[in-house]
C-alpha positions, -999 to 999 in steps of 0.1 A, spaced: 77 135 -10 60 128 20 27 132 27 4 120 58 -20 93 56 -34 76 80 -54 54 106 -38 24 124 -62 -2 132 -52 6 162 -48 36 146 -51 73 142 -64 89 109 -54 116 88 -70 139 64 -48 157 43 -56 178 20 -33 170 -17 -35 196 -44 -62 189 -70 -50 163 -97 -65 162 -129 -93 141 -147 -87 104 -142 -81 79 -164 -100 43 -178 -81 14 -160 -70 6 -190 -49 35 -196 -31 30 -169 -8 3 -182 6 26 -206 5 57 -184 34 77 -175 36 82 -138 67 99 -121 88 73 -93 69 40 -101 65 19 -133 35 0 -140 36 -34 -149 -5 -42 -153 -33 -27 -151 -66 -52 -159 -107 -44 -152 -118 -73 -128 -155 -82 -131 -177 -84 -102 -183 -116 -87 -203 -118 -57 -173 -117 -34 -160 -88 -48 -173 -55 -67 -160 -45 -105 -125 -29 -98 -91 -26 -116 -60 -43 -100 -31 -25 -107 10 -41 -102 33 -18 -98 72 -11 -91 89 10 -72 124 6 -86 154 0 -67 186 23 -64 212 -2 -59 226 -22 -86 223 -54 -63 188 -44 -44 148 -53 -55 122 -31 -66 94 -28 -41 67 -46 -60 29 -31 -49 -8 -40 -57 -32 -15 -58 -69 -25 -58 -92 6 -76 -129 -4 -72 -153 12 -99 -177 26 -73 -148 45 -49 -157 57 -18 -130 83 -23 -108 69 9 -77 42 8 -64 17 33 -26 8 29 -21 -27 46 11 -38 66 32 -72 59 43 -97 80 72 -113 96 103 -104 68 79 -96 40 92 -103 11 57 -111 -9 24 -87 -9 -1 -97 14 -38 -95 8 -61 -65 10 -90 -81 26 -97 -64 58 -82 -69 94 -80 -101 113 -103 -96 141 -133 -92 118 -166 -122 115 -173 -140 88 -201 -114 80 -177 -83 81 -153 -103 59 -174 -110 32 -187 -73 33 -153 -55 37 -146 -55 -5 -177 -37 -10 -171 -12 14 -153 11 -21 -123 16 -5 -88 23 -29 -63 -3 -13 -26 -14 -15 1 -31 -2 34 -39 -11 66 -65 -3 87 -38 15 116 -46 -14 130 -78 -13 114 -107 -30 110 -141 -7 122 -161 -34 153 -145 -46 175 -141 -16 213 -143 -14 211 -179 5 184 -206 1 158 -220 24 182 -246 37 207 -218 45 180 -191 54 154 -209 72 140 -180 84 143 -161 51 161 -130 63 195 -128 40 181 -99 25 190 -75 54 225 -84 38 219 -58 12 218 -24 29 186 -6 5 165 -36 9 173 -35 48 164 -1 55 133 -3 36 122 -35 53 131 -14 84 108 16 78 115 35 46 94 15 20 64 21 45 63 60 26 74 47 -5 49 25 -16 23 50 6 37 81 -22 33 56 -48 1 45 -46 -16 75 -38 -1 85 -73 -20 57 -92 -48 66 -76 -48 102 -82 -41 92 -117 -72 69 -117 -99 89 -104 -79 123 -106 -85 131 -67 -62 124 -37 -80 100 -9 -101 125 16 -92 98 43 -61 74 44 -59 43 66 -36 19 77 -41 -15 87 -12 -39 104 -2 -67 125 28 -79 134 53 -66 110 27 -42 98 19 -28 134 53 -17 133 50 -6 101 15 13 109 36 31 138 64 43 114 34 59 95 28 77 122 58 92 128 62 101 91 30 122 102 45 135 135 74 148 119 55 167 89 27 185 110 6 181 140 -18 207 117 -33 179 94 -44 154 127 -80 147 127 -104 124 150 -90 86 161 -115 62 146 -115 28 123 -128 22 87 -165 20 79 
């Protein structure tokens, strides 16, 4: 399953349109839900504080099909007042951990502090290897890289986990508020500029059909 997204911050965005799901869910319910491809480890309501609006943070796996690979582990951030679009943010350097959902770097102070209650679904995942459980150490693997020893974990560092924890989420989400995303962005550095270009070209193989006008979150 592959479906297109996206806008890279630099970034072109895609509206695509997903069949109709059915009526969501309580966050809650989640936890215990069923959902095909991923397993759910939490779901929890989050309270609003004044940095950030009442939402339900979700953990998720995607599993792993080698015997001696990691599960791509995933957060998924559902606020309570949706604006019915998601943003999918990029890792860094080997990845390894899931980075935070709060916006890109170039933004003030004042857009910072504004960006969580904008309503926007997001997520972000490690790309499926965990920093601390690599073959070799920190003395041995300064640079924290011995996962590209183990050829799953590799190729999803290299591009393939991009999709899969995209096709995941949008499943929770769908799940939660029982609609697909109208608009889907992407936002990435570094590693996750890469990662925000392989995006696109899971889109540019799929259809030129679904393309819609260049612009950034608002």
């Amino acid at each position: 399953m592959k479906i297109g997204y996206i806008s890279l911050l630099g970034g072109l965005l895609v509206s695509t349109a997903l069949p109709a799901a059915a009526a969501g869910i309580a966050c809650d319910e989640l936890a215990s839900a069923s959902i095909e491809g991923l397993s759910i480890v939490s779901a929890a309501k989050v309270d609003a504080t004044e940095a950030m609006p009442a939402h339900c943070e979700v953990m998720a796996e995607v599993p792993q099909k080698s015997e001696d690979g990691w599960p791509i582990k995933m957060r998924v951030v559902l606020p309570e007042d949706w604006n019915g679009n998601s943003i999918q943010f990029g890792g860094g350097g080997f990845n390894g951990v899931i980075p935070p959902q709060i916006g890109g770097r170039w933004q003030t102070d004042a857009a910072a502090q504004e960006f969580p209650h904008k309503g926007y679904a997001t997520f972000s995942g490690d790309s499926g290897h965990d920093l601390n459980d690599l073959p070799f150490g920190p003395e041995d693997d300064p640079r924290r890289a011995s996962f590209a020893l183990q050829k799953e974990a590799f190729e999803r560092y290299a591009r393939k986990s991009v999709n899969e924890t995209y096709v995941a989420a949008m499943s929770i989400i769908e799940t939660r508020y029982g609609a697909a995303p109208k608009l889907r962005h992407f936002v990435g550095f570094s590693q996750g500029g890469k990662e925000a270009m392989v995006a696109a070209r899971i889109i540019l193989k799929i259809t030129m059909a679904s393309w819609s006008v260049i612009r950034s979150p608002t």
